[in-house]
PQR file with spaces between the fields and no chain letter, atoms N, CA, C, O and H, PARSE charges and radii, in Angstrom:
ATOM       1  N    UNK     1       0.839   -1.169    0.000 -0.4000 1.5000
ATOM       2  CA   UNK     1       0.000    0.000    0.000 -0.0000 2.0000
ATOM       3  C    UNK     1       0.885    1.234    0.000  0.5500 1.7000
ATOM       4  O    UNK     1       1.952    1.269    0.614 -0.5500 1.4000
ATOM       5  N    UNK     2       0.344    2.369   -0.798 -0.4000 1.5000
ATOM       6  CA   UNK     2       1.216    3.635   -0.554 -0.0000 2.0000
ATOM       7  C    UNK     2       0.567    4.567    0.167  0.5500 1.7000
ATOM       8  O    UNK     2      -0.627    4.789   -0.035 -0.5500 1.4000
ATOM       9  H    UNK     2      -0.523    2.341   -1.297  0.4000 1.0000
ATOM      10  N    UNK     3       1.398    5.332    1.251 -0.4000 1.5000
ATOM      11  CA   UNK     3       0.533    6.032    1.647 -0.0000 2.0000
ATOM      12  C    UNK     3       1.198    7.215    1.618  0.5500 1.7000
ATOM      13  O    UNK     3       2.427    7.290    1.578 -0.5500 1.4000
ATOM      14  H    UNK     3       2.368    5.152    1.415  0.4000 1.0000
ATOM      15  N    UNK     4       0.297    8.350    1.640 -0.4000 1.5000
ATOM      16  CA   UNK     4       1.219   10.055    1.972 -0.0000 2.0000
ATOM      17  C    UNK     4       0.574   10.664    2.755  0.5500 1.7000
ATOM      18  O    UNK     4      -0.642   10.665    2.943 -0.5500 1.4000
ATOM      19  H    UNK     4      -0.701    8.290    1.672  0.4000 1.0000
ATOM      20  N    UNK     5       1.886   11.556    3.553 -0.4000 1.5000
ATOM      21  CA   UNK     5       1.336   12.300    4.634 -0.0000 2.0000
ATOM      22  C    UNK     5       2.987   12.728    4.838  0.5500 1.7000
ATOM      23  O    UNK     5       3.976   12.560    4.124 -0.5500 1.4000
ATOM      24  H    UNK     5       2.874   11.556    3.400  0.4000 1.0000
ATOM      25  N    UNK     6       2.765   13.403    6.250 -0.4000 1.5000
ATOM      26  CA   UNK     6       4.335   14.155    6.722 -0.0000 2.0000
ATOM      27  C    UNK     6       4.706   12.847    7.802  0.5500 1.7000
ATOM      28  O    UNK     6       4.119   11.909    8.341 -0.5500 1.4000
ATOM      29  H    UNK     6       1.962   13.540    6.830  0.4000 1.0000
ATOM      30  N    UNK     7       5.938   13.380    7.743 -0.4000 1.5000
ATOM      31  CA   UNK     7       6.763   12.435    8.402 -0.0000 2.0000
ATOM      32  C    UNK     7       7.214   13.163    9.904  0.5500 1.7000
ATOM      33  O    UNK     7       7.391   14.377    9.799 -0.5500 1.4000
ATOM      34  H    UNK     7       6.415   14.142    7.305  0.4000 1.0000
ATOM      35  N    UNK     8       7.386   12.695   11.038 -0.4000 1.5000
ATOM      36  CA   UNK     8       7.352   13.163   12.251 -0.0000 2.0000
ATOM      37  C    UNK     8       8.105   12.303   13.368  0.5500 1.7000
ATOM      38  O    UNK     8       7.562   11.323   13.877 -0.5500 1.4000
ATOM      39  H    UNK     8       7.242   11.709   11.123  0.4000 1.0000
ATOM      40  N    UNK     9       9.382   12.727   13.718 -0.4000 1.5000
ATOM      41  CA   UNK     9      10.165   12.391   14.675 -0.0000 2.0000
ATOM      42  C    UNK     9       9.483   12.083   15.789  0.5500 1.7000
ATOM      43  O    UNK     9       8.402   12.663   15.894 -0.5500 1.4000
ATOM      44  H    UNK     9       9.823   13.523   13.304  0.4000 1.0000
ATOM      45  N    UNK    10       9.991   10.832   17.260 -0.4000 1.5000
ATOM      46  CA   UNK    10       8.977   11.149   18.139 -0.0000 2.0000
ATOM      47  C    UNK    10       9.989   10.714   19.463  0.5500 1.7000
ATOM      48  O    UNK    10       9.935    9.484   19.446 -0.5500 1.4000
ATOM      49  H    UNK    10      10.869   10.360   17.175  0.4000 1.0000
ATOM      50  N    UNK    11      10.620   11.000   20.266 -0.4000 1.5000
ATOM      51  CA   UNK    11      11.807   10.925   20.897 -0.0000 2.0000
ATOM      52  C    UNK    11      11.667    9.912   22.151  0.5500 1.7000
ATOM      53  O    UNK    11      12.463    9.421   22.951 -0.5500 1.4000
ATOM      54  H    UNK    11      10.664   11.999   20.280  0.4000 1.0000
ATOM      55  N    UNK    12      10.117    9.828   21.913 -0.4000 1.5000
ATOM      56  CA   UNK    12       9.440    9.029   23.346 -0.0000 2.0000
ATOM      57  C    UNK    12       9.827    7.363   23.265  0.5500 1.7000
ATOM      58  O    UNK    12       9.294    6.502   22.565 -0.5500 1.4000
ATOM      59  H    UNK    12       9.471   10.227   21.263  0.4000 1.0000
ATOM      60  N    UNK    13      10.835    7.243   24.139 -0.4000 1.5000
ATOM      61  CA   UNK    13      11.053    5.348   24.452 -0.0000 2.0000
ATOM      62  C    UNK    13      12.093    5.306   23.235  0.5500 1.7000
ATOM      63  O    UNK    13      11.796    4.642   22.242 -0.5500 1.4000
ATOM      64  H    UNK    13      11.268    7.942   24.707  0.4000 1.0000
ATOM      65  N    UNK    14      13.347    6.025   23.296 -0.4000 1.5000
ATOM      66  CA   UNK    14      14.249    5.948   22.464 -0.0000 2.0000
ATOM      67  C    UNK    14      14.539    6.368   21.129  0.5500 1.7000
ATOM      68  O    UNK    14      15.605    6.412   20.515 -0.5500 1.4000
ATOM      69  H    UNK    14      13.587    6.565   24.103  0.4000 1.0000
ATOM      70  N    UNK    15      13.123    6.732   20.741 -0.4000 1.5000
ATOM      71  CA   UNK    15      13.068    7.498   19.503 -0.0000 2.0000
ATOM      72  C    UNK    15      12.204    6.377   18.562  0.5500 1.7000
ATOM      73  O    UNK    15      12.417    5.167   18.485 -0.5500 1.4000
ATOM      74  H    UNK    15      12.257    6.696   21.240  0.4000 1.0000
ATOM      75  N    UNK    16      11.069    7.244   17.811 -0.4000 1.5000
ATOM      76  CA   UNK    16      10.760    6.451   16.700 -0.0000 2.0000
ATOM      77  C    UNK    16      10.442    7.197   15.695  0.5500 1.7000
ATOM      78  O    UNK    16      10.190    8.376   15.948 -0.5500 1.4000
ATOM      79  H    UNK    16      10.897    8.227   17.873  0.4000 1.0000
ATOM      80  N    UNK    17      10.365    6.738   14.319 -0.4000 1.5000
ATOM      81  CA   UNK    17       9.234    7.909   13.181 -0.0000 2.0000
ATOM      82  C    UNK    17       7.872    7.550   13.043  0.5500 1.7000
ATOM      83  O    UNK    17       7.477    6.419   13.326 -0.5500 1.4000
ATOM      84  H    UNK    17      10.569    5.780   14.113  0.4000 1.0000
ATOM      85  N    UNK    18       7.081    8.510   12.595 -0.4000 1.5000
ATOM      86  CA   UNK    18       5.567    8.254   12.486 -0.0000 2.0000
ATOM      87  C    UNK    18       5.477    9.046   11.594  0.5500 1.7000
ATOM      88  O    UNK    18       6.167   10.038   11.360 -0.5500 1.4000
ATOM      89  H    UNK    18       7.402    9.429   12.365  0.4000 1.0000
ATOM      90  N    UNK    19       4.162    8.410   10.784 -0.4000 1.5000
ATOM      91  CA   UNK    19       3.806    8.901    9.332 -0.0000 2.0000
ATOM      92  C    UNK    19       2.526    9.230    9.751  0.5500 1.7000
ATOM      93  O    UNK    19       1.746    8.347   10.110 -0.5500 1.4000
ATOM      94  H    UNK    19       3.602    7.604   10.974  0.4000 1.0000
ATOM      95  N    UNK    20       2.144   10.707    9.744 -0.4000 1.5000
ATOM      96  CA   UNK    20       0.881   11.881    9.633 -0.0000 2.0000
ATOM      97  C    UNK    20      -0.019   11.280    8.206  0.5500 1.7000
ATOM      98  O    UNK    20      -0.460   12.228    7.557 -0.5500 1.4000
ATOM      99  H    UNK    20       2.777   11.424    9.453  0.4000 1.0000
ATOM     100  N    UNK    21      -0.185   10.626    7.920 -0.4000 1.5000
ATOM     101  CA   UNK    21      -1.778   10.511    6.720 -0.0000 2.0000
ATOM     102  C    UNK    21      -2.220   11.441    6.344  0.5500 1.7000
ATOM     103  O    UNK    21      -2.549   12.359    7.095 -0.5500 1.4000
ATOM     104  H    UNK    21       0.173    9.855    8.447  0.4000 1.0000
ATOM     105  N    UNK    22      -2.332   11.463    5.277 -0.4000 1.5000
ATOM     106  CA   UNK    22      -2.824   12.844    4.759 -0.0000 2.0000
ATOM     107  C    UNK    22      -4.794   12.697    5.036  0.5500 1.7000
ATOM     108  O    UNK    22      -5.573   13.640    5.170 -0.5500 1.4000
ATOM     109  H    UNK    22      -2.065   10.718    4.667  0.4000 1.0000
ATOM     110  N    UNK    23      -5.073   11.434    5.046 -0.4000 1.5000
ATOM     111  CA   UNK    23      -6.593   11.167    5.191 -0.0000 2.0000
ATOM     112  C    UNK    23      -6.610   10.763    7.065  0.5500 1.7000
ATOM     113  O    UNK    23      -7.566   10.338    7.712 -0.5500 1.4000
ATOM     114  H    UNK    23      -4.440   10.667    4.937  0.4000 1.0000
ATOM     115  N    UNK    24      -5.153   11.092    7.574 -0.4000 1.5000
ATOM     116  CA   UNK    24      -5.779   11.432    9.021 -0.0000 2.0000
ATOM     117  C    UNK    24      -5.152   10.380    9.684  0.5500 1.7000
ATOM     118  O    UNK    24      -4.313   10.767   10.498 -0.5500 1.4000
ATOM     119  H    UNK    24      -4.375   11.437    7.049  0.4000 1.0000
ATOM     120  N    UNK    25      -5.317    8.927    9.580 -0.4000 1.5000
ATOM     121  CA   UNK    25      -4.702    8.067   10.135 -0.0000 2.0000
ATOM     122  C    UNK    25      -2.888    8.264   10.450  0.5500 1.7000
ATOM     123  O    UNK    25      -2.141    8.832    9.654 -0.5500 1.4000
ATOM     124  H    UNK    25      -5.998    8.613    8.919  0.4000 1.0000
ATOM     125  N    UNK    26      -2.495    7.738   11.601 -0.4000 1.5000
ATOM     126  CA   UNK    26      -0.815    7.746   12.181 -0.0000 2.0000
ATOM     127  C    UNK    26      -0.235    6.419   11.693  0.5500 1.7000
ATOM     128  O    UNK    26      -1.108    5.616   11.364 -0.5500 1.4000
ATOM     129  H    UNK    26      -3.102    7.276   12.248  0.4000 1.0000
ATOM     130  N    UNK    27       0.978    6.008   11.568 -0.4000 1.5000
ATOM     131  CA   UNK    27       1.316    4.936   11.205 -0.0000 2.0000
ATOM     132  C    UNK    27       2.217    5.170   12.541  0.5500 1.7000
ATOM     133  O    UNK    27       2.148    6.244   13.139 -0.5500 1.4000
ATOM     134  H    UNK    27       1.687    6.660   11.835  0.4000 1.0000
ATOM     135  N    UNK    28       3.306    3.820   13.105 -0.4000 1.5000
ATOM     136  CA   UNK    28       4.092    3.717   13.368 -0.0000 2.0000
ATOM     137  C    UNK    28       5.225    3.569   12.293  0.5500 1.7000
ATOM     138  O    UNK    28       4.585    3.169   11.320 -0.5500 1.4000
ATOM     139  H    UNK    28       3.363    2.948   12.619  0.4000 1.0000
ATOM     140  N    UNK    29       6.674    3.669   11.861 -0.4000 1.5000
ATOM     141  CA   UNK    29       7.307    2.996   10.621 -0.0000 2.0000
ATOM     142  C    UNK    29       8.233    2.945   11.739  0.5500 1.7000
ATOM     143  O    UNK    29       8.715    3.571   12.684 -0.5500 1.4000
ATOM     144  H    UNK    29       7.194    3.995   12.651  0.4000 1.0000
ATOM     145  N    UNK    30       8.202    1.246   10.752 -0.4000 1.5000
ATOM     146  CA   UNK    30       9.568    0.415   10.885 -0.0000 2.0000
ATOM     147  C    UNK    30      10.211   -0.193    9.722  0.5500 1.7000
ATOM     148  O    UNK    30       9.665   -0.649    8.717 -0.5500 1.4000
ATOM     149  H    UNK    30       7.811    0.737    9.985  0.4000 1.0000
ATOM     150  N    UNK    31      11.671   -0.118   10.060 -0.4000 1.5000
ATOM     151  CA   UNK    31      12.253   -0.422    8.673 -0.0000 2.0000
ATOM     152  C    UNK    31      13.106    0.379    8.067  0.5500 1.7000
ATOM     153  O    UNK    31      12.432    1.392    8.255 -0.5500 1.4000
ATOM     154  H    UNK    31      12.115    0.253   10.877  0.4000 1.0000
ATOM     155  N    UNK    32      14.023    0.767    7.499 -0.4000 1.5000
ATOM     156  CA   UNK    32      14.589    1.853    6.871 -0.0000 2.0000
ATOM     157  C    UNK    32      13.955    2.733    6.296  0.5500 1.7000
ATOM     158  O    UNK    32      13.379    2.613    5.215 -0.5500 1.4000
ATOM     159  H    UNK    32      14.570   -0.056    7.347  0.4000 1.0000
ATOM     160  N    UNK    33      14.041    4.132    7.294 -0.4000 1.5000
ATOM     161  CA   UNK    33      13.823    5.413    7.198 -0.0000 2.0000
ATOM     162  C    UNK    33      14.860    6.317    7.075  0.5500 1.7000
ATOM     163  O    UNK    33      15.069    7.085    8.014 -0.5500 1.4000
ATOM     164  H    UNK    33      14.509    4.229    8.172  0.4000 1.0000
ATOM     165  N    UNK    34      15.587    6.365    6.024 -0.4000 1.5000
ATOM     166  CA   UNK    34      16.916    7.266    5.963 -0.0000 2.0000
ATOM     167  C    UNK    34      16.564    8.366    4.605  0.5500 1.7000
ATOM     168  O    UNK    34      16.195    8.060    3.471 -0.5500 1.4000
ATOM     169  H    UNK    34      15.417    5.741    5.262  0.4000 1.0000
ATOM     170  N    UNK    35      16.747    9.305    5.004 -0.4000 1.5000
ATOM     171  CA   UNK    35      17.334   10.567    3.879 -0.0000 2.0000
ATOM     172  C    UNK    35      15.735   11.589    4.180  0.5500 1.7000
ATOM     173  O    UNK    35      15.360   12.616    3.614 -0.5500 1.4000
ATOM     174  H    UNK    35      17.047    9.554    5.925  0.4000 1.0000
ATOM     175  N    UNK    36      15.282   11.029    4.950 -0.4000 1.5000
ATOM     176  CA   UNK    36      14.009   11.719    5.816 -0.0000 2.0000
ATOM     177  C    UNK    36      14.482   12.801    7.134  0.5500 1.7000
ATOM     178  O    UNK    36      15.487   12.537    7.793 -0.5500 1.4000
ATOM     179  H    UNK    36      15.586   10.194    5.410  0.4000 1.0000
ATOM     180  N    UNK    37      13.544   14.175    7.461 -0.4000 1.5000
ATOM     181  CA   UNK    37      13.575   14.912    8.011 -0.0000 2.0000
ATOM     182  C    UNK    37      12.366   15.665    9.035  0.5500 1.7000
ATOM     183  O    UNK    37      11.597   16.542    8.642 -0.5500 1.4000
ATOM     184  H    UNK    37      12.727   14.390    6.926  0.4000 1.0000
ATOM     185  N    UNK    38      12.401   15.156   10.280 -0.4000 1.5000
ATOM     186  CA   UNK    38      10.950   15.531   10.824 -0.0000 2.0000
ATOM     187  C    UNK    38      10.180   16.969    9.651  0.5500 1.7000
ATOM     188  O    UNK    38      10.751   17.900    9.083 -0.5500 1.4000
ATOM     189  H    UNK    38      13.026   14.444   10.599  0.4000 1.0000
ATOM     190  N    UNK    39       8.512   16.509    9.681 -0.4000 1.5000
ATOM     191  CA   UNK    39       7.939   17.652    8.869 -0.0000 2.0000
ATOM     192  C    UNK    39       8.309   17.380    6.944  0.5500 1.7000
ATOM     193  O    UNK    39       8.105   18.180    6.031 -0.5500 1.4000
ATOM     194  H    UNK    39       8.048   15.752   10.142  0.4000 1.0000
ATOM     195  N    UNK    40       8.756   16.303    6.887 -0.4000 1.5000
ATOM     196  CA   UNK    40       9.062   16.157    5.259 -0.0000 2.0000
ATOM     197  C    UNK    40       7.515   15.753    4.657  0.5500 1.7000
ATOM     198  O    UNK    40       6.560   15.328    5.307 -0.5500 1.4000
ATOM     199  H    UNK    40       8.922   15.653    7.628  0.4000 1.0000
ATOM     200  N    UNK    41       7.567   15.935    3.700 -0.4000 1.5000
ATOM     201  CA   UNK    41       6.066   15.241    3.131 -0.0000 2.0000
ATOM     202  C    UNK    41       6.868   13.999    2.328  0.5500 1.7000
ATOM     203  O    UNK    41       8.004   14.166    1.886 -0.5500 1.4000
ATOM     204  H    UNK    41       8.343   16.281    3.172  0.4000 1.0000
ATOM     205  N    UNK    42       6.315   13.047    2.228 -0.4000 1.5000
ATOM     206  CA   UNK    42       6.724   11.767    2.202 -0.0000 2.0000
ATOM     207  C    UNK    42       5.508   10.702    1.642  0.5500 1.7000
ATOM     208  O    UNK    42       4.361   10.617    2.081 -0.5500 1.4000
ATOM     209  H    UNK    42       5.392   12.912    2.587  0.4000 1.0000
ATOM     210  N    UNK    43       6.092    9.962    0.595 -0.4000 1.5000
ATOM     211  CA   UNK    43       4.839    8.940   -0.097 -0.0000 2.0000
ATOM     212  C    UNK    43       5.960    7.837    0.384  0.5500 1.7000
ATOM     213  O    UNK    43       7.186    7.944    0.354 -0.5500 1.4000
ATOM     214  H    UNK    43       7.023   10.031    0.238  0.4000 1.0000
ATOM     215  N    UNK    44       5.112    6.699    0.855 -0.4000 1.5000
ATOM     216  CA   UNK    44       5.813    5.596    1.942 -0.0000 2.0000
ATOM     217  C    UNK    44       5.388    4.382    1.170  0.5500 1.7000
ATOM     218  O    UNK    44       4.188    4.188    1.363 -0.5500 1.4000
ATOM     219  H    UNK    44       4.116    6.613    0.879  0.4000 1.0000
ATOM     220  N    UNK    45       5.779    3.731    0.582 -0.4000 1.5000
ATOM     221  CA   UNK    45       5.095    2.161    0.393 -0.0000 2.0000
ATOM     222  C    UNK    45       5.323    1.505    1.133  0.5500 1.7000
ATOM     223  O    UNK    45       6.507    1.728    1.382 -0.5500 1.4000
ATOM     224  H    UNK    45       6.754    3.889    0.425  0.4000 1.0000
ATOM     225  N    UNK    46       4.954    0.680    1.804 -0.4000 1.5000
ATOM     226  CA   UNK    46       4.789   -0.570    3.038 -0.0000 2.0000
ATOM     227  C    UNK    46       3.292   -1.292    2.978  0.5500 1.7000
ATOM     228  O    UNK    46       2.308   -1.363    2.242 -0.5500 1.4000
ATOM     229  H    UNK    46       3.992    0.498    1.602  0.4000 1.0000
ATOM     230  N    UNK    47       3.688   -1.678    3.990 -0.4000 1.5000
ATOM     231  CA   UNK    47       2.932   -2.967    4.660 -0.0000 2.0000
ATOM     232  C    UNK    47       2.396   -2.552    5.971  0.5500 1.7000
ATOM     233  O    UNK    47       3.197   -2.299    6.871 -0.5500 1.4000
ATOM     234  H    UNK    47       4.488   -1.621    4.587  0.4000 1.0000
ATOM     235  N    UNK    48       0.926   -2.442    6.207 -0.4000 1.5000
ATOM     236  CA   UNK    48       0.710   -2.221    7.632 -0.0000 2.0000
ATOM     237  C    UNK    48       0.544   -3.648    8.404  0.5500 1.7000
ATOM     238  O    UNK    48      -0.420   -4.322    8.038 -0.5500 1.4000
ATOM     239  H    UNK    48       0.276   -2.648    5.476  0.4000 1.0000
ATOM     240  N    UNK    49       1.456   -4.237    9.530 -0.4000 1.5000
ATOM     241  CA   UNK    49       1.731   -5.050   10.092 -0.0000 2.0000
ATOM     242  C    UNK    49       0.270   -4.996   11.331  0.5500 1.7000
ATOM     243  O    UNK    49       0.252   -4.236   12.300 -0.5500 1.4000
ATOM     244  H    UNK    49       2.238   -3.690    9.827  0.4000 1.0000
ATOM     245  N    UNK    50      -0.733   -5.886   11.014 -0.4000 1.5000
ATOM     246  CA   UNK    50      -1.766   -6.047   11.888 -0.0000 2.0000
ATOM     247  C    UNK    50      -1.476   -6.727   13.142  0.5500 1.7000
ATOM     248  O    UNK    50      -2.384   -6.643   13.968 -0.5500 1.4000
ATOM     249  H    UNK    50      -0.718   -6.503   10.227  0.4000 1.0000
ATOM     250  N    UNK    51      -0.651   -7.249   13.425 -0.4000 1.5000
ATOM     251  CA   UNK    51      -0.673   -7.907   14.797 -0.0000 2.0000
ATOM     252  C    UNK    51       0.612   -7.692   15.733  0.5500 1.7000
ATOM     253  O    UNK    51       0.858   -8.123   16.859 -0.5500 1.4000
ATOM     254  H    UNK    51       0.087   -7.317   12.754  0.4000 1.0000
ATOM     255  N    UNK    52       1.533   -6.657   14.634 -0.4000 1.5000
ATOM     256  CA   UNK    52       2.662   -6.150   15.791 -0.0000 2.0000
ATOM     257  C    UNK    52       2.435   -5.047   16.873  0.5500 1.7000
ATOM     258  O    UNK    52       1.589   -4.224   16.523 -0.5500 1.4000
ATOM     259  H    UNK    52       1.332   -6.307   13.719  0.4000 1.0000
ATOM     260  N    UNK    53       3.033   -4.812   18.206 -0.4000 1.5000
ATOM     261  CA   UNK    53       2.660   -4.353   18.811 -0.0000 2.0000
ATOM     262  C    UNK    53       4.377   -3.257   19.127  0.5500 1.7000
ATOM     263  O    UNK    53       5.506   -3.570   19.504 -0.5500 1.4000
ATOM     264  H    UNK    53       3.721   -5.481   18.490  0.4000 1.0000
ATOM     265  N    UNK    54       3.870   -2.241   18.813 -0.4000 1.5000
ATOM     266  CA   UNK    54       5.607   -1.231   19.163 -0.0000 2.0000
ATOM     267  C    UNK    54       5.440   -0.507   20.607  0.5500 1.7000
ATOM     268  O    UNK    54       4.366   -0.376   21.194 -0.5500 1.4000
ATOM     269  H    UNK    54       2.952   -1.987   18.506  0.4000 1.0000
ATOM     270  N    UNK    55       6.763   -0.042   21.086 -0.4000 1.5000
ATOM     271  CA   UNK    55       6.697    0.172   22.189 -0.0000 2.0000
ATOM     272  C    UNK    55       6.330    1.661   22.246  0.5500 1.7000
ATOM     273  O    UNK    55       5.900    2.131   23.299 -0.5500 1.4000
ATOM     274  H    UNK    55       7.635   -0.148   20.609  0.4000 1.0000
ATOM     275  N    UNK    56       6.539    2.694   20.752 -0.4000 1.5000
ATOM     276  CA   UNK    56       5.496    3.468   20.954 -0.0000 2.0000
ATOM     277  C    UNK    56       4.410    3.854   20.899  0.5500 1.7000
ATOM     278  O    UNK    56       4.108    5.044   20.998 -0.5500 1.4000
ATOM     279  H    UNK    56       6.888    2.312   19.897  0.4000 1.0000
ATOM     280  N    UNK    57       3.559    2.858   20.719 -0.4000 1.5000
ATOM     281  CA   UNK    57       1.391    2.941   20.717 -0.0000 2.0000
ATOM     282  C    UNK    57       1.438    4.567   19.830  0.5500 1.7000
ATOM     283  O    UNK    57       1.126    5.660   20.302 -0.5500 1.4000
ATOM     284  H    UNK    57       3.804    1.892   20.639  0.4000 1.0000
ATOM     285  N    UNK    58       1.810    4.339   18.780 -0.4000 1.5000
ATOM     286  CA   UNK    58       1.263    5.287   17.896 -0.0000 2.0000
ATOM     287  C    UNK    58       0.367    5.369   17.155  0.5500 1.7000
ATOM     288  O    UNK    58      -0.310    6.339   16.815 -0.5500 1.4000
ATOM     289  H    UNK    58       2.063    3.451   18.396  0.4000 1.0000
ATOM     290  N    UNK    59       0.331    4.067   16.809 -0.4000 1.5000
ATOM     291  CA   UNK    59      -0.647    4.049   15.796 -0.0000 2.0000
ATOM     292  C    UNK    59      -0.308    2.008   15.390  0.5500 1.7000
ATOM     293  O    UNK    59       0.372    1.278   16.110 -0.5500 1.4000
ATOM     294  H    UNK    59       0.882    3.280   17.085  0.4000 1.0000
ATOM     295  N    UNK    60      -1.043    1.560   14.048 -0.4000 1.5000
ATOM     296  CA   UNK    60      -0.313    0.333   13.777 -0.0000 2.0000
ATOM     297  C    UNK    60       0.874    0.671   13.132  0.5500 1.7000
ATOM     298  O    UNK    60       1.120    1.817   12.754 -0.5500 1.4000
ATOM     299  H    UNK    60      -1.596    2.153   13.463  0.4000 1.0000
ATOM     300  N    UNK    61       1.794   -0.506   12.957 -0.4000 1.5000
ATOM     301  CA   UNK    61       3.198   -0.206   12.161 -0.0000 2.0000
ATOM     302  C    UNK    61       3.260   -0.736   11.020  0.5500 1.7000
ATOM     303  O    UNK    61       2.917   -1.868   10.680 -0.5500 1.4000
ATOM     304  H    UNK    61       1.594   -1.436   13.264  0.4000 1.0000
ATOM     305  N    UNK    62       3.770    0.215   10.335 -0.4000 1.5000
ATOM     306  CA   UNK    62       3.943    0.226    8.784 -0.0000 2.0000
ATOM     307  C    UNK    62       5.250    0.363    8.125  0.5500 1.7000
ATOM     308  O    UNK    62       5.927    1.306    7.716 -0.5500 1.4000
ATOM     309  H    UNK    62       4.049    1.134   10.611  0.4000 1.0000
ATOM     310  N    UNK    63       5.422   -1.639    8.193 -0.4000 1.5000
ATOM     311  CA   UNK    63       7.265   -2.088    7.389 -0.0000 2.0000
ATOM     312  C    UNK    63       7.298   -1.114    6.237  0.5500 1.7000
ATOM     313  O    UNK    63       6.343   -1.025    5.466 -0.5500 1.4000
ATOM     314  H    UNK    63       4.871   -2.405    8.525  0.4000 1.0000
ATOM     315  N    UNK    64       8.401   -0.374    6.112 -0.4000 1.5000
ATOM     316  CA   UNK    64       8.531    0.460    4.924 -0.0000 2.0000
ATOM     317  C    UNK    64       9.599   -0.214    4.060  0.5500 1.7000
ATOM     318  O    UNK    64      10.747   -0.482    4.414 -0.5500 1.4000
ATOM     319  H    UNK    64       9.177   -0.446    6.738  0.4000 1.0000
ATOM     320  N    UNK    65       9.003   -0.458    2.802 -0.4000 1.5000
ATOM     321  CA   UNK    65       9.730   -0.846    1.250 -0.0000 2.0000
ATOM     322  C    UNK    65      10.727   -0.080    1.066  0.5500 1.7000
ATOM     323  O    UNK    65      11.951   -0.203    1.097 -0.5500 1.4000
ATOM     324  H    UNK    65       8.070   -0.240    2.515  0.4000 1.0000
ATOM     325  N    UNK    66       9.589    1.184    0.759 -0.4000 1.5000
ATOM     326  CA   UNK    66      10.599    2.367    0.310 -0.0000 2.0000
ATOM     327  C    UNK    66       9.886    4.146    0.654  0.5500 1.7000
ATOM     328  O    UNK    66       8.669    4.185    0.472 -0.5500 1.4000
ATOM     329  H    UNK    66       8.594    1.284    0.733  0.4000 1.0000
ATOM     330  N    UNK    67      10.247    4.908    0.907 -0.4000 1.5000
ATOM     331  CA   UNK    67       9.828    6.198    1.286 -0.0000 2.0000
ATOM     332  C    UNK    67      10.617    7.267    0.248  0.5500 1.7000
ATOM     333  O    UNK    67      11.685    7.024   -0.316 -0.5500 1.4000
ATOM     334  H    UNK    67      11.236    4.876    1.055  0.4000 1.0000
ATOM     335  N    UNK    68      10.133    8.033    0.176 -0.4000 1.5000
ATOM     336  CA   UNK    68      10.015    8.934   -0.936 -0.0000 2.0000
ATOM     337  C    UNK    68      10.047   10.260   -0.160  0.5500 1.7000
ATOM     338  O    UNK    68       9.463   10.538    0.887 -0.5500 1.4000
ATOM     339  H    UNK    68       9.266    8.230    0.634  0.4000 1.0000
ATOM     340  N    UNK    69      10.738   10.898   -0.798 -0.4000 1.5000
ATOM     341  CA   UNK    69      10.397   12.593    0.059 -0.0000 2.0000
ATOM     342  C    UNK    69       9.966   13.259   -1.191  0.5500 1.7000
ATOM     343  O    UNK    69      10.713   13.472   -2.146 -0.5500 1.4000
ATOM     344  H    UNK    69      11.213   10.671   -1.649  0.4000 1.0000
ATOM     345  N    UNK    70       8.298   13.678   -1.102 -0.4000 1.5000
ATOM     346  CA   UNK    70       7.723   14.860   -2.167 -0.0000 2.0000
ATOM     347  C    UNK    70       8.160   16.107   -2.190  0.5500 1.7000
ATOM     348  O    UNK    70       8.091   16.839   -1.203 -0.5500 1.4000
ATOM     349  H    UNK    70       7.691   13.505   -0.326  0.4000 1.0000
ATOM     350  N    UNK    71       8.568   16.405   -3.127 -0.4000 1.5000
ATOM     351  CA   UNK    71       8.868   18.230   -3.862 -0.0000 2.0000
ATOM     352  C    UNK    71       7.902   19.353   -3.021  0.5500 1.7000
ATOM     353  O    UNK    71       7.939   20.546   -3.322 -0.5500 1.4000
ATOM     354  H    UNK    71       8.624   15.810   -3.929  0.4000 1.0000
């Protein structure tokens, strides 16, 4: 699935990233997130992982393929 929205640093329990939805929903992401910048707008392809549980309750987590930073 692809999804877009901004991308958002979150420092709580060691640090994690989270993906803002542009239709509203939070993701957790896991997986390689590199060349990203809290506040980037970002199209993410992944996988939302239904039965993992992360230690920051953000949202569900979403294995990222590949992430994209939009113009």
């Amino acid at each position: 699935m692809k999804v877009k929205g901004t991308i958002r640093y979150s420092d709580l329990e060691g640090g994690h990233w989270t993906l803002e939805a542009d239709g509203g929903d939070r993701y957790q992401l896991v997986g390689s997130v590199t060349g990203v910048q809290d506040g980037n707008k970002v199209e993410v392809d992944g996988k939302v992982e239904k039965d993992a549980m992360g230690i920051g309750m953000t949202g569900p987590q979403l294995s990222v393929k590949t992430i994209k930073v939009l113009a």
